[in-house]
C-alpha positions as YAML, in Angstrom:
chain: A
units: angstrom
residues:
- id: 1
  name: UNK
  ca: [-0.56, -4.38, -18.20]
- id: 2
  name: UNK
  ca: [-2.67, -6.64, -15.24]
- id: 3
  name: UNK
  ca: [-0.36, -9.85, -14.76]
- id: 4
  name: UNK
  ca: [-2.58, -11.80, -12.53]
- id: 5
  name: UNK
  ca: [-6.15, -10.86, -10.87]
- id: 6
  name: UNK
  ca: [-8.71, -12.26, -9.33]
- id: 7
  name: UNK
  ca: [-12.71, -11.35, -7.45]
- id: 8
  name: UNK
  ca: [-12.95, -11.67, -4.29]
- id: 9
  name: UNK
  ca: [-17.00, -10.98, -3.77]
- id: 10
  name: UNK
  ca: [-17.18, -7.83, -5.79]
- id: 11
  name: UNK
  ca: [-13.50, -6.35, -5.34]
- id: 12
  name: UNK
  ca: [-10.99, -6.90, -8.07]
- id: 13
  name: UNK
  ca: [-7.53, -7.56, -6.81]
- id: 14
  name: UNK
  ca: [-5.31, -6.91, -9.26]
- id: 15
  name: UNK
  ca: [-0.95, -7.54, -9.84]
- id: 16
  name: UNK
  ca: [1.10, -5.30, -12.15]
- id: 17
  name: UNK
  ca: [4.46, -3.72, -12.71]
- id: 18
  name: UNK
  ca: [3.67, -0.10, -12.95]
- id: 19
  name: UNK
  ca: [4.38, 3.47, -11.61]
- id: 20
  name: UNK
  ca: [2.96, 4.14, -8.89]
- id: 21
  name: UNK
  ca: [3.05, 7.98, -9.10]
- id: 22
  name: UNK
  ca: [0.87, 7.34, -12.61]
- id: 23
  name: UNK
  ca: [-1.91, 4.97, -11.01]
- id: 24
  name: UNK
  ca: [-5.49, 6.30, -11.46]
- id: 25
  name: UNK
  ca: [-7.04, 5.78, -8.34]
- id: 26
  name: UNK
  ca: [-8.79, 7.19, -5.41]
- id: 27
  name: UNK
  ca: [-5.81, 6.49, -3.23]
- id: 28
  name: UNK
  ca: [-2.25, 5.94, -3.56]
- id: 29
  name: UNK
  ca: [-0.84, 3.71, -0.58]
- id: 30
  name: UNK
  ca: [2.84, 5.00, 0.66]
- id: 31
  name: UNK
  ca: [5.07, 2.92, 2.19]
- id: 32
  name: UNK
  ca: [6.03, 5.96, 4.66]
- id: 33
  name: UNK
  ca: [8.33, 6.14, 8.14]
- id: 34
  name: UNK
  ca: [7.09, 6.85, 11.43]
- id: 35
  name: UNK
  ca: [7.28, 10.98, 11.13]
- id: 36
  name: UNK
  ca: [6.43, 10.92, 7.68]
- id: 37
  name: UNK
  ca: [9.52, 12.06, 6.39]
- id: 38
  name: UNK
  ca: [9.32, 11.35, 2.06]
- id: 39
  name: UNK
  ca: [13.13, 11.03, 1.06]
- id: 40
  name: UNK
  ca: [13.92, 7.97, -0.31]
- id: 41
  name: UNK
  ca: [11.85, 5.16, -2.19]
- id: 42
  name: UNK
  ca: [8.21, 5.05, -2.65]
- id: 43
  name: UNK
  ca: [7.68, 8.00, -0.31]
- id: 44
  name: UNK
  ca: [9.77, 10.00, -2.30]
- id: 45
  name: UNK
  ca: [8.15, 8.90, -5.94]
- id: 46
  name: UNK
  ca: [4.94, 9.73, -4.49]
- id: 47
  name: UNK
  ca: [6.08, 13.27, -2.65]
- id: 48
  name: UNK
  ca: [8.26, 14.66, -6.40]
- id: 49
  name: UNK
  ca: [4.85, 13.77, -8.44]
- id: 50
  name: UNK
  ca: [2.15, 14.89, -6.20]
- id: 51
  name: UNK
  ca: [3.92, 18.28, -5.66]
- id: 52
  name: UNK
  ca: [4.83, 20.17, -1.74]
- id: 53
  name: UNK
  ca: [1.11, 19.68, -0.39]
- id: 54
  name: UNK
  ca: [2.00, 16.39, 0.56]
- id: 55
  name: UNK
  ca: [4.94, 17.36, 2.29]
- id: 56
  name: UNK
  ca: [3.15, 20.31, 3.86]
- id: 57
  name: UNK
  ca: [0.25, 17.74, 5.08]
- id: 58
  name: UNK
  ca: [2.71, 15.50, 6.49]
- id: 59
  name: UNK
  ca: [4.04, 17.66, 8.30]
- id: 60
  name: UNK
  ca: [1.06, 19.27, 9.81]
- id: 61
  name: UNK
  ca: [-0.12, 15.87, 10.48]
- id: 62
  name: UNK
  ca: [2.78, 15.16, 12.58]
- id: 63
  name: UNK
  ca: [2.88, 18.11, 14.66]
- id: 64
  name: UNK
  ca: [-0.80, 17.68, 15.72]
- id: 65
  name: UNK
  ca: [-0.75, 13.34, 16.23]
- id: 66
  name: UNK
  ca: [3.15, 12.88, 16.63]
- id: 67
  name: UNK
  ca: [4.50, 9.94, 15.17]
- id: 68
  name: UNK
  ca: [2.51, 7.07, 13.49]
- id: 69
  name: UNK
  ca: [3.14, 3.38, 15.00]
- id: 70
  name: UNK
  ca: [4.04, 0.37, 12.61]
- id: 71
  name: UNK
  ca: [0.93, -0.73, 11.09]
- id: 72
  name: UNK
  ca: [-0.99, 2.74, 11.68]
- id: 73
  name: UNK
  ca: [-1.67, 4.99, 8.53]
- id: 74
  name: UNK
  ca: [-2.29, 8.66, 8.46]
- id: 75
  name: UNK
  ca: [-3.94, 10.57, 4.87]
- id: 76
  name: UNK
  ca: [-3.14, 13.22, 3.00]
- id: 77
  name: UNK
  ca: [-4.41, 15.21, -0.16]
- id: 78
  name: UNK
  ca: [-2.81, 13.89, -3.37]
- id: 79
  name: UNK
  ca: [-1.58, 17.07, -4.93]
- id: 80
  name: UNK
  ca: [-0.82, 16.89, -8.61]
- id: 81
  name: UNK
  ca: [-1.21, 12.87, -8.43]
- id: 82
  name: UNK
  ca: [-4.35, 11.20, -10.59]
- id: 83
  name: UNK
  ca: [-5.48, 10.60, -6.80]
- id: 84
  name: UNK
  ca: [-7.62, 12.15, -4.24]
- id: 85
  name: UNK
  ca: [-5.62, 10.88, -1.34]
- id: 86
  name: UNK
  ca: [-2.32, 9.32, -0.11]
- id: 87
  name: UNK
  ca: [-2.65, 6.72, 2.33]
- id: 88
  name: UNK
  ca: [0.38, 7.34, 4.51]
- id: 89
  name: UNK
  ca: [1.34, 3.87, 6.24]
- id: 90
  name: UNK
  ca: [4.22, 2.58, 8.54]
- id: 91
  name: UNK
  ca: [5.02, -1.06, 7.61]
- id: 92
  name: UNK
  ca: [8.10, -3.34, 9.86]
- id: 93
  name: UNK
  ca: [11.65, -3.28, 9.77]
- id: 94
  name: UNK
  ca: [12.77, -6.64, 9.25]
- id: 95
  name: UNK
  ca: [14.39, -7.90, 12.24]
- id: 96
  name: UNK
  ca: [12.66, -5.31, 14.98]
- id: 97
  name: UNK
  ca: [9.93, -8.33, 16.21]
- id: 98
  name: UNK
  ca: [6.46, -9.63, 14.76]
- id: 99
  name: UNK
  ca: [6.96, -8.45, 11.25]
- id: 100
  name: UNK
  ca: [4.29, -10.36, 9.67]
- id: 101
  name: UNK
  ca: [2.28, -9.18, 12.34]
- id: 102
  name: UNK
  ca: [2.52, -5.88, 11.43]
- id: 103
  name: UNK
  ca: [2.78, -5.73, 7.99]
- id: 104
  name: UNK
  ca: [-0.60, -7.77, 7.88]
- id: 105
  name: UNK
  ca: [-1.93, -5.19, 10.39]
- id: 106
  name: UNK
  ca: [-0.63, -2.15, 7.79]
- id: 107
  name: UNK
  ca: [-2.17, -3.95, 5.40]
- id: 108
  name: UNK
  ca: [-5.46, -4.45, 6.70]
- id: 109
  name: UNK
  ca: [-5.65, -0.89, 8.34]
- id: 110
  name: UNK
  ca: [-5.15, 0.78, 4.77]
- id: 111
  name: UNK
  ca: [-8.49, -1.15, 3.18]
- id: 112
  name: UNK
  ca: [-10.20, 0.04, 6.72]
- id: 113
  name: UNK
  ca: [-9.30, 3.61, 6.52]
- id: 114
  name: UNK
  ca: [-10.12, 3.51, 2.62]
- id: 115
  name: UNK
  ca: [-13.25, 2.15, 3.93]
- id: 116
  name: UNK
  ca: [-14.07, 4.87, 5.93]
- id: 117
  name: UNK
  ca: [-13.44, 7.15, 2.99]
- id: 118
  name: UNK
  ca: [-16.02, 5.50, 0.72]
- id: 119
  name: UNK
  ca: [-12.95, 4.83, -1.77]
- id: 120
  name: UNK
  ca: [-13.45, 2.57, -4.34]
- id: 121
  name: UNK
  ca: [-9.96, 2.04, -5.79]
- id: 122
  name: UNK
  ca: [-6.15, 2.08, -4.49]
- id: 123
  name: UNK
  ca: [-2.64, 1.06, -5.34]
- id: 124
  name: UNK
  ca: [-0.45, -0.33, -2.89]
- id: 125
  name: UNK
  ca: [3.35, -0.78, -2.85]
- id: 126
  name: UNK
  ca: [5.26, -3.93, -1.73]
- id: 127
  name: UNK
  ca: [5.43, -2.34, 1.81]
- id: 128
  name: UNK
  ca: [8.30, -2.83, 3.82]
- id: 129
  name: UNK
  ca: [10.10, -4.54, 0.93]
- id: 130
  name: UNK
  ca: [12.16, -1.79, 0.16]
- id: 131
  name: UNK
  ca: [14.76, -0.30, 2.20]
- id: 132
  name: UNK
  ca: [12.92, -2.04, 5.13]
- id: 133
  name: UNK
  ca: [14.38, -5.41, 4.19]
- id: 134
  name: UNK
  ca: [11.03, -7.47, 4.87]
- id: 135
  name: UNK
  ca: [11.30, -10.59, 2.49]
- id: 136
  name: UNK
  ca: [9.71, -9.73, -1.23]
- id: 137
  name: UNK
  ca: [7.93, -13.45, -0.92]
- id: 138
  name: UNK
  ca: [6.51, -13.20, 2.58]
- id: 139
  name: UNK
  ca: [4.90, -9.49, 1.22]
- id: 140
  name: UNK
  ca: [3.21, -11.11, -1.22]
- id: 141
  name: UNK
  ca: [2.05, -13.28, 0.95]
- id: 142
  name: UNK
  ca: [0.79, -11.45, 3.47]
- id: 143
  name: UNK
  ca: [-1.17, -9.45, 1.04]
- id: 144
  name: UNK
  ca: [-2.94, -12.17, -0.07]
- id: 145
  name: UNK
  ca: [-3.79, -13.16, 3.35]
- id: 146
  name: UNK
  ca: [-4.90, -10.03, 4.27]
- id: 147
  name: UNK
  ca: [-7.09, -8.94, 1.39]
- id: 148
  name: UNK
  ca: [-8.39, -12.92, 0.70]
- id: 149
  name: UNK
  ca: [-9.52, -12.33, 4.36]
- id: 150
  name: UNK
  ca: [-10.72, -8.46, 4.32]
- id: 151
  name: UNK
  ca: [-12.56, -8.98, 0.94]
- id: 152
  name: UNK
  ca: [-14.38, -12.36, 2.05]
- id: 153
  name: UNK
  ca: [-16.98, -10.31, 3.57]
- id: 154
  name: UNK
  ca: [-18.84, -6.90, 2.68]
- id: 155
  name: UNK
  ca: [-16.82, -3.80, 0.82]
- id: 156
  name: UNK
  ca: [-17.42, -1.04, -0.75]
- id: 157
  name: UNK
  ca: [-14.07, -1.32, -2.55]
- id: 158
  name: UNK
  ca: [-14.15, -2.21, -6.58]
- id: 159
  name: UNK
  ca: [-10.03, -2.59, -7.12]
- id: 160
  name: UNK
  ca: [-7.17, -3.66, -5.03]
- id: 161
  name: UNK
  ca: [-3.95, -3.14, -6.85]
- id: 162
  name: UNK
  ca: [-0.47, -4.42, -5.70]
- id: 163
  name: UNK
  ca: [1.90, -2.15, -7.93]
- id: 164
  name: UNK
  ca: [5.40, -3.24, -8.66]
- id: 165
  name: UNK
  ca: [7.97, -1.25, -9.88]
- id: 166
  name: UNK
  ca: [10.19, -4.16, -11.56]
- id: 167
  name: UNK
  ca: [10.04, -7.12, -13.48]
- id: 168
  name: UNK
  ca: [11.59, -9.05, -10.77]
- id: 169
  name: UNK
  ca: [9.11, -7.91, -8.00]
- id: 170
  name: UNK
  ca: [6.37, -8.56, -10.19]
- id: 171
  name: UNK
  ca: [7.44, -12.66, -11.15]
- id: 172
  name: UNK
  ca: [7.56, -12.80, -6.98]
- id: 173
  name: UNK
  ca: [4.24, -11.88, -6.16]
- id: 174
  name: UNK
  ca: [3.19, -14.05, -9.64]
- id: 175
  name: UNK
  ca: [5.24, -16.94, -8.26]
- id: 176
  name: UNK
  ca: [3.42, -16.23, -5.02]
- id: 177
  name: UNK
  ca: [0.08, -16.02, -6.15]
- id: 178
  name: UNK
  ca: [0.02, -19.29, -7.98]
- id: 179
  name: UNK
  ca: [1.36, -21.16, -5.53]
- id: 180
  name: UNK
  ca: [-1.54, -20.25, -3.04]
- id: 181
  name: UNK
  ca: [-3.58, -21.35, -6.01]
- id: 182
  name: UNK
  ca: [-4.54, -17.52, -6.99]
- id: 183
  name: UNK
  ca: [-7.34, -15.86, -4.10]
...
């Protein structure tokens, strides 16, 4: 069930509590570490349901590019997901400098690469809100920045979804969201 949404020129952004592993999208964002390494949180959702090709591709990904920088993504198939691709992206460690920097820049360098796959739809986790420790509030935030920002001019993107996995994360981003009086 949507909670909040709005248009931003033709791209509907879109807030809900949900599984990720179940979205039906063209991409699935994950919230990943620098080598790609799926074994804990929303990396590991995303690596049980879409089966050992996305595992393999990490890997192989790796061992040709080396390790991805905070804010930098990396793709792989989706394997058994209702996906064609996982976009694989390194958001900050709260405390390690500039977060808001970076997670805006992981942000912002997911819609580009999505771009540059003529996708039309992906999900997104709360990156960095996890296990990371970034603040659940300044996320939300930041998202709305970013895609208020990236969606004021010309896309090829039809749906933006922020997927949350509880209640709890959802009534942030909703708290968030209509306190910046929506997008």
């Amino acid at each position: 069930m949507i909670m909040r949404s709005a248009r931003i020129g033709n791209t509907l952004i879109e807030i809900k509590q949900c599984d990720i592993t179940k979205e039906r999208v063209d991409a699935i964002v994950n919230a990943a570490n620098s080598h790609l390494v799926h074994g804990g949180g929303v990396a590991l959702a995303i690596s049980m349901a879409g089966g050992d090709i996305i595992n393999k591709e990490s890997r192989e990904y790796i061992q040709k590019y080396g390790p991805i920088n905070t804010g930098e993504v990396a793709v792989t198939s989706a394997g058994q997901l209702n996906a064609k691709f996982v976009i694989h992206t390194v958001g900050p460690v709260w405390g390690e400098g500039k977060e808001e920097e970076k997670l805006s820049k992981a942000f912002e360098n997911v819609l580009k690469k999505a771009e540059e796959l003529n996708l039309k739809s992906l999900t997104f986790p709360a990156i960095s809100s996890g296990i990371y420790g970034f603040p659940k509030d300044r996320c939300a935030r930041i998202f709305y920045e970013v895609v208020k920002r990236y969606f004021s001019g010309k896309s090829s993107i039809e749906l933006v979804r922020m997927c949350l996995y509880s209640r709890e994360d959802l009534e942030i981003f909703e708290k968030v969201f209509d306190s910046i009086g929506g997008l």
